[in-house]
Structure formats: C-alpha cells, structure tokens
C-alpha positions in Angstrom: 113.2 93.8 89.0 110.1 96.2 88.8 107.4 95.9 91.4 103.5 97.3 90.4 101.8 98.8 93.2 98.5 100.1 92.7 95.3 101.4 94.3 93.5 104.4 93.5 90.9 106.0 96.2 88.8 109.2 96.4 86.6 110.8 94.1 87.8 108.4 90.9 86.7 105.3 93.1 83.1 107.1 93.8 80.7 103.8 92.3 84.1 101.6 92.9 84.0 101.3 96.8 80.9 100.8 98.4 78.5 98.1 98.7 78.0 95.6 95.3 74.1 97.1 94.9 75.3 100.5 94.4 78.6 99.4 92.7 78.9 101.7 89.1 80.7 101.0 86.1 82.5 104.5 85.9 84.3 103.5 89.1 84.7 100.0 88.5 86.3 100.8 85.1 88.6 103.8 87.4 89.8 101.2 89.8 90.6 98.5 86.7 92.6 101.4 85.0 94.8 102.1 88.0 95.4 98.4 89.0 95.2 95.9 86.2 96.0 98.4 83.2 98.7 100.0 85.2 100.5 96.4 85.6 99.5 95.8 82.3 101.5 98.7 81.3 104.4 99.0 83.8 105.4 94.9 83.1 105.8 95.5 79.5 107.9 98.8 80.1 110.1 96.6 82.5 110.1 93.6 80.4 111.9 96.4 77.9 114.6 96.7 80.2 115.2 93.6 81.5 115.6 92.0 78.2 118.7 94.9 77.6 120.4 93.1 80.4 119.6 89.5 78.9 120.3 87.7 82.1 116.6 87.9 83.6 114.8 89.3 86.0 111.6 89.5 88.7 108.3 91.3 88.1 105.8 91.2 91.2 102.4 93.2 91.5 101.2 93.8 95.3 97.6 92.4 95.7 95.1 92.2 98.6 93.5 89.5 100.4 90.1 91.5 99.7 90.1 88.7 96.7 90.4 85.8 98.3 87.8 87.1 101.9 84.7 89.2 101.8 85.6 92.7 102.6 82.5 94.8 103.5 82.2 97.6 100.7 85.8 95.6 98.9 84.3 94.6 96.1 85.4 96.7 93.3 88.9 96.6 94.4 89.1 93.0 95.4 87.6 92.0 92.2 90.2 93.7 90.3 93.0 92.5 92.4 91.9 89.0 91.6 92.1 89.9 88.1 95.5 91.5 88.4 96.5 88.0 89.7 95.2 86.4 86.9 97.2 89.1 84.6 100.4 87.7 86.9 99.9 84.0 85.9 99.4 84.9 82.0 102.4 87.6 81.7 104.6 84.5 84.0 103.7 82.0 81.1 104.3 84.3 78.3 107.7 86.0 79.6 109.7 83.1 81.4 111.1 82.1 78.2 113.0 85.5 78.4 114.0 84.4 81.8 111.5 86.9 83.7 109.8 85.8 86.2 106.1 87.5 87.2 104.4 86.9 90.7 102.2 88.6 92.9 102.5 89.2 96.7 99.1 89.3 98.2 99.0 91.5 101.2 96.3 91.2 104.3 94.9 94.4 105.7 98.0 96.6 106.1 97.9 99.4 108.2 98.5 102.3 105.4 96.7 105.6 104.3 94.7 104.0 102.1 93.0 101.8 104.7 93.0 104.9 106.6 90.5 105.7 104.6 88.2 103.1 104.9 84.9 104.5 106.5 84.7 101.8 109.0 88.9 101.4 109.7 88.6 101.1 113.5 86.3 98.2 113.1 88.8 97.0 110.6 91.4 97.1 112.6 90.0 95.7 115.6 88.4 92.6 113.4 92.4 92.0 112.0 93.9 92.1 115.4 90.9 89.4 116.8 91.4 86.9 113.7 95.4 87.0 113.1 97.1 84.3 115.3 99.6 87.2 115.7 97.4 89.5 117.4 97.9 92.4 115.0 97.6 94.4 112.0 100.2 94.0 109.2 102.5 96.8 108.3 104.5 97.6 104.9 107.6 96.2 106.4 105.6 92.7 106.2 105.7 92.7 102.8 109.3 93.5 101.7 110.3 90.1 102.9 108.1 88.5 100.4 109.1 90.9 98.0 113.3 90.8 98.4 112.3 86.8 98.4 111.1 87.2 95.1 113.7 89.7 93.5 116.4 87.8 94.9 118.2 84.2 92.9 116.3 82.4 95.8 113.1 82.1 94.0 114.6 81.3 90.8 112.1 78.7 90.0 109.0 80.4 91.4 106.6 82.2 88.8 103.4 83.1 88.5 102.4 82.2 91.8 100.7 84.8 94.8 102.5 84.5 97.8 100.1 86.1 100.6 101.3 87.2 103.5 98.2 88.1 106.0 99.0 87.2 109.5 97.5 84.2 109.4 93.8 86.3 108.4 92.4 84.4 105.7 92.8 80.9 106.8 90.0 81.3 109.7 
C-alpha cells in the first residue's frame, strides 16, 4: 500500500490561501505541485512496487472536506483537493487491471498543525464542535480507520471512491 498525504503552507502558499479575490497563480500553482503532482508522482513510484509483488495492492491520497463545503480563505487548497480526487478516480480506472486499487479518504477539519495555522482556528474550531453531531473536532486517529479499511482485503472491491470521514460536518 502507499498512502499520499499532502499539504504545503507558509510562504509557498502566499496567493494560495486567502480569500478567492486575492487568490494568485504563483501560489495556486505551489499548492497544485505539493498535492496533485506529489500524488501524481508518489502513485506511479508505488505502482512500481506493487507490480514486483504481482498480487495487488491499495493506493489512498488524504483529502479535505474544504472541497466538498465553503471554507473561508480554503479555496486554493480545497480546489486542488477536489482535483486530487478526480486524479484518484482516473489512476483507479487505469491501474485496477494490475490489481491496485486507488481511493481517497476525505478528512473534515482535523485538529493538526496545519490547521493550527489557520488565521482564524479558534473560530474554526468552535464552528466544528457546533455543527458535528459528535460535538467535536476530528483528530488523526479518525482517519486510520478509514485508511487500515482501505489497505486491508476488506475493501477488495472498493476503488476509486472518497470515503469522508467528518463527524458528521458536511451533511448540515
């Protein structure tokens, strides 16, 4: 299995993060490089290697929900999560002939260093814990059930799909 995980902040995101009027293509195209490209590139590397072992294999990219729900100043990186999705559903159809199957586990706001870093995070937070039925803010633990799920012989017919797991945020 091989699992992409990718976001890039600071300086390289400056034009990336913010607002869509002030949005710039330098960091756009920053924030493209380190999440779609870096799939791009880490898949076919581990396609490489699973194909030595010949029996198959799993290939997941983390996403964010910042595609799928407005995210105040999101929209460079939800826009390119999306497309990192999309990059999941073409790379499923194209390798499941060598038995490798590609998804994408879509993660709500998770309480990490990168969100951290969000101008506003205390707001964040405060507007995860009101609209999650579960009355709090993910973690990275959340994820690695979704994750093991998909690396595991249990989802052996599951590919190219995005499995989100959000506390319950994105369906109010």
């Amino acid at each position: 299995f091989f699992v992409s995980n990718a976001i890039i902040s600071g300086r390289a995101v400056v034009g990336g993060f913010g607002p869509f009027m002030r949005l710039k293509p330098r960091g756009l195209n920053n924030i493209y490089t380190a999440t779609v490209d870096a799939f791009v590139v880490g898949a076919q590397e581990a396609t490489k290697r699973i194909e030595k072992h010949g029996d198959g294999g799993s290939i997941i990219s983390m996403s964010s929900t910042g595609n799928l729900v407005y995210t105040p100043n999101y929209a460079g990186h939800g826009t390119n999560k999306a497309a990192v999705e999309a990059m999941v559903r073409y790379a499923a159809a194209e390798l499941g002939d060598k038995k490798i199957r590609v998804n994408a586990v879509s993660g709500g706001p998770i309480d990490t260093d990168a969100l951290k870093a969000f101008p506003n995070y205390e707001e964040v937070k405060a507007e995860v814990i009101r609209r999650s039925p579960l009355s709090r803010m993910g973690d990275v633990t959340d994820l690695t059930g979704a994750c093991l799920f998909l690396c595991s012989g249990e989802s052996s017919w599951l590919t190219g799909q995005t499995i989100v797991v959000d506390g319950g945020t994105t369906f109010q």
